[in-house]
Each structure stands twice: as structure tokens, then as C-alpha cells.
N, C-alpha and C positions, 0 to 999 in steps of 0.2 A: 092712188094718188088723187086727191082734189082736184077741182074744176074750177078753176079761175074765168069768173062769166061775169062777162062784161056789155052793159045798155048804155044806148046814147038817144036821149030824147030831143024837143028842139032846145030846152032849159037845163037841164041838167044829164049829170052821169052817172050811173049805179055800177058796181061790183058786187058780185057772191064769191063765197067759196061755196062750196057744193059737195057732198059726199055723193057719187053716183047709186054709189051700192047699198046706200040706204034709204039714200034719198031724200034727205036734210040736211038742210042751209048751215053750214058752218056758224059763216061770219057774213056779216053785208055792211057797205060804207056806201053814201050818197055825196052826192054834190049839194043836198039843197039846203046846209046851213050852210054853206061858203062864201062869204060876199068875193064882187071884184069877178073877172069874165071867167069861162067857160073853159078856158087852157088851164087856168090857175084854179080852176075846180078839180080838173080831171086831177091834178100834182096831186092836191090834196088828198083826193081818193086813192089814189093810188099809195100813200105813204100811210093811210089809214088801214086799208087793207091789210097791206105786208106787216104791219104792227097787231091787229089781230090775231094773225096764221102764228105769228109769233108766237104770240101769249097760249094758242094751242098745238105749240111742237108743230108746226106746219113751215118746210123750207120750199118743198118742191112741189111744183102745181103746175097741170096742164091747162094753159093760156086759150081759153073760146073767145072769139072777139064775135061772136054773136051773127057773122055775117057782114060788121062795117070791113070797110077797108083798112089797112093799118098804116092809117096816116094822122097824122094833126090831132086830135084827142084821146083816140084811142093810143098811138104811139106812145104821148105824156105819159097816160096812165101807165103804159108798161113798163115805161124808162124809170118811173117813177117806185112803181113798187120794186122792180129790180136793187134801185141805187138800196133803197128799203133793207135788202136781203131775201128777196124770193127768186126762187128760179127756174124759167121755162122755157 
């Protein structure tokens, strides 16, 4: 199962998916074309991702948040790829 890996810098928010066992990057989606604040970046990311995973037969994915806490950004993104269609 993929690795749903998720960074929060001070400007923007990054995901991967990640193959462990081979150990290349799927898919990865950023914040840093998105105008408009930093909650509505993460949505974004999060809805790009899960359309991704999509596009390569990918439903289920173990969620890394990297170490943040899961609240405020990082929550978005999850809520976000979920509505999406991924699940962790």
C-alpha cells in the first residue's frame, strides 16, 4: 500500500504518494500554483492528489502527516482527499 506523505512549509503544502518497496514517488501535487490563503491550498492539494491515485488504480493509502499535528491544514488536506475517494 502507498504512503500518502504530506509537508507544510511557512507558504505552501506538498503531498506524495510514495511506493516504499521501491522507493519512487508515484504522484506529488503542491500548493504553489493556487492563489487565495493556505487552507484553500491544502483543499486543493488534497483533491489533486486523490485524482492522481486515481488515474493509477490507487484507492487505499497509508496517511504520514510528516510529524505535524492533525489539525488545521493538514486535517483539509485529508478531509479533502478522502471526499476525493481515497482511504486511510
Amino acid at each position: 500500500m502507498p504512503r500518502l506523505c504530506v509537508y507544510k512549509s511557512n507558504k505552501y503544502i506538498y503531498a506524495q504518494l510514495i511506493d516504499d518497496l521501491s522507493g519512487t514517488t508515484l504522484a506529488s501535487a503542491s500548493s504553489m500554483k493556487s492563489k487565495g490563503t493556505m487552507m484553500e491550498g491544502a483543499k486543493e492539494v488534497g483533491k489533486e492528489i486523490a485524482e492522481l491515485a486515481k488515474k493509477i488504480n490507487i484507492s487505499k493509502v497509508a496517511f504520514d502527516r510528516g510529524g505535524f499535528i492533525y489539525t488545521g491544514k493538514i486535517q483539509v488536506l485529508a478531509d479533502a482527499a478522502r471526499e476525493a475517494g481515497l482511504t486511510f
